[in-house]
Each structure stands twice: as C-alpha cells, then as structure tokens.
C-alpha positions in Angstrom: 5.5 20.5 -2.1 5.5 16.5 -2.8 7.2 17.1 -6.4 10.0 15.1 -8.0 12.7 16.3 -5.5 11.7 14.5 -2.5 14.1 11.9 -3.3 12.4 8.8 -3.5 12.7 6.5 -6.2 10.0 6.3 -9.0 7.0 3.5 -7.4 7.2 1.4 -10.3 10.6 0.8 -9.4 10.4 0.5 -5.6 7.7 -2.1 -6.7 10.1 -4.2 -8.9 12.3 -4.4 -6.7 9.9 -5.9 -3.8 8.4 -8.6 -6.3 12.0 -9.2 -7.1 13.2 -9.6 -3.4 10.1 -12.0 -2.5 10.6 -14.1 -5.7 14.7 -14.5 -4.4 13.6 -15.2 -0.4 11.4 -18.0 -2.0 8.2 -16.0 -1.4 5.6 -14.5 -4.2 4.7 -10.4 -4.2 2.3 -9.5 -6.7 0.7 -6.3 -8.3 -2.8 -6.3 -7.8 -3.8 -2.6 -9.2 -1.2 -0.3 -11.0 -1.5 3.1 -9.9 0.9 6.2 -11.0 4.0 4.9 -11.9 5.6 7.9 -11.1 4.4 9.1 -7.3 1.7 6.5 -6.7 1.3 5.9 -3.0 1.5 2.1 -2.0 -1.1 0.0 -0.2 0.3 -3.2 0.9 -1.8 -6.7 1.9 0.3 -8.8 3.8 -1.0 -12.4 3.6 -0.1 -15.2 5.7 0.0 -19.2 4.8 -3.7 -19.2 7.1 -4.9 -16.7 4.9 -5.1 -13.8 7.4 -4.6 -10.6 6.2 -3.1 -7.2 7.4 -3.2 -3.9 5.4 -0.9 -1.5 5.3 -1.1 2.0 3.6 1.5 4.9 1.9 0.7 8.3 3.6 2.4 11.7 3.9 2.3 12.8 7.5 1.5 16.9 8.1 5.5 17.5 7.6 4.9 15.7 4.1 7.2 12.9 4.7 6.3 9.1 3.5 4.8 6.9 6.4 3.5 3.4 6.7 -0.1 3.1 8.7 -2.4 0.1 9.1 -5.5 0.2 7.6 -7.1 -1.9 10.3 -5.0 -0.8 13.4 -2.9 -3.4 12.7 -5.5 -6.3 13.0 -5.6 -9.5 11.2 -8.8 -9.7 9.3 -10.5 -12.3 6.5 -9.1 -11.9 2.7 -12.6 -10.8 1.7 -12.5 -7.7 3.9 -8.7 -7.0 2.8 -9.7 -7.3 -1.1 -13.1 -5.4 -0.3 -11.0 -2.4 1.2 -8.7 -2.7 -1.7 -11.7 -2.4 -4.2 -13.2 0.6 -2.0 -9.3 2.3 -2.4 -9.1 1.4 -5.5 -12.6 3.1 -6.7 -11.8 6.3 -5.1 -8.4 6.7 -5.9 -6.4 5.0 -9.2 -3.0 6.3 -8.9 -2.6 4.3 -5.7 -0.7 0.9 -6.2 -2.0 -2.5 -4.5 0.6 -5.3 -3.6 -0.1 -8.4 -2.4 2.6 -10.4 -0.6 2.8 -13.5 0.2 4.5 -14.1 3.8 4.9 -16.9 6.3 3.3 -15.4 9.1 0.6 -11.6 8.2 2.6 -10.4 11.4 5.6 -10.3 9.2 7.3 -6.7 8.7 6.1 -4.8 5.9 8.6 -5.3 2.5 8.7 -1.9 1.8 9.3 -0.5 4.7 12.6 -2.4 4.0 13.0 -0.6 0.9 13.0 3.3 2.5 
C-alpha cells in the first residue's frame, strides 16, 4: 500500500535538499537522527532565534496520503521538551528522520511542506 510507487522522492533526498535551501536563504537545517533513507517519515523542530520550539510530524492519513501534524497542537514549547520528544520518537521508532531548522520566528511555515 505505501510501496515505492507513491511518487515521492526518496527522504534522504527531500532532506538535502531542505538543508540545502536553508543554507542558500542564510538560515541552518540540520539532521539530528537518520532514519530510513528510503521511506523514513520526517519529524521536523522548528526553532526560533528565542529558542522556542514547535514540532511537527510525517504521517499518512486513513487514505494513506503524506500529512504534516503538530506534535504539540501547534504550541511553542522549551527546547528541552522538543529534544525530549525527539529522544522518546527516536527510541520507539529509528527509521524516522529528525531535522532541526533554524528560523527567524518557530511560527515560521514548515520547509518541507514547501517541498511536496
């Protein structure tokens, strides 16, 4: 059902191509845990310059198509909690990714999203 021929480009790539695209904008993205390569979902921690966090997460929805969701209904919360829940993720499942990105403001839009 969520094989190769969904159409979406391998996640090591789709990640390259954020850290790229933050690097040319004058910003900083960075890999924090490798997960599969291949179909690893992405978790995404938006930090801002006050060091305020937001969380966001890959998911399939019941139709099996990509989605974004917030891990913390879209609240700002302290960089401990963020890198806690990132551990906690982490811990339970491997082939996810974690990217940390580096933004102005934590309310800024999420990179990838930009990418799909």
């Amino acid at each position: 059902m969520y094989g190769d021929d969904d159409g979406r480009l391998p996640t090591h790539v789709t990640v390259s191509a954020v850290i790229r695209r933050a690097a040319t904008d004058g910003g900083a993205a960075y890999v924090l845990h490798k997960g599969d390569a291949e179909r690893g979902m992405v978790l995404v921690k938006l930090i801002g310059r006050d060091r305020s966090c937001r969380l966001q997460l890959q998911q399939r929805d019941l139709d099996g198509r990509l989605q974004w969701m917030s891990a913390f209904r879209d609240e700002f919360v302290p960089e401990a909690e963020a890198d806690a829940y990132i551990a906690r993720n982490h811990a339970r499942d491997p082939d996810v990714w974690a990217v940390e990105v580096e933004v102005i403001d934590a309310a800024s839009p999420n990179p990838f999203t930009l990418q799909d």
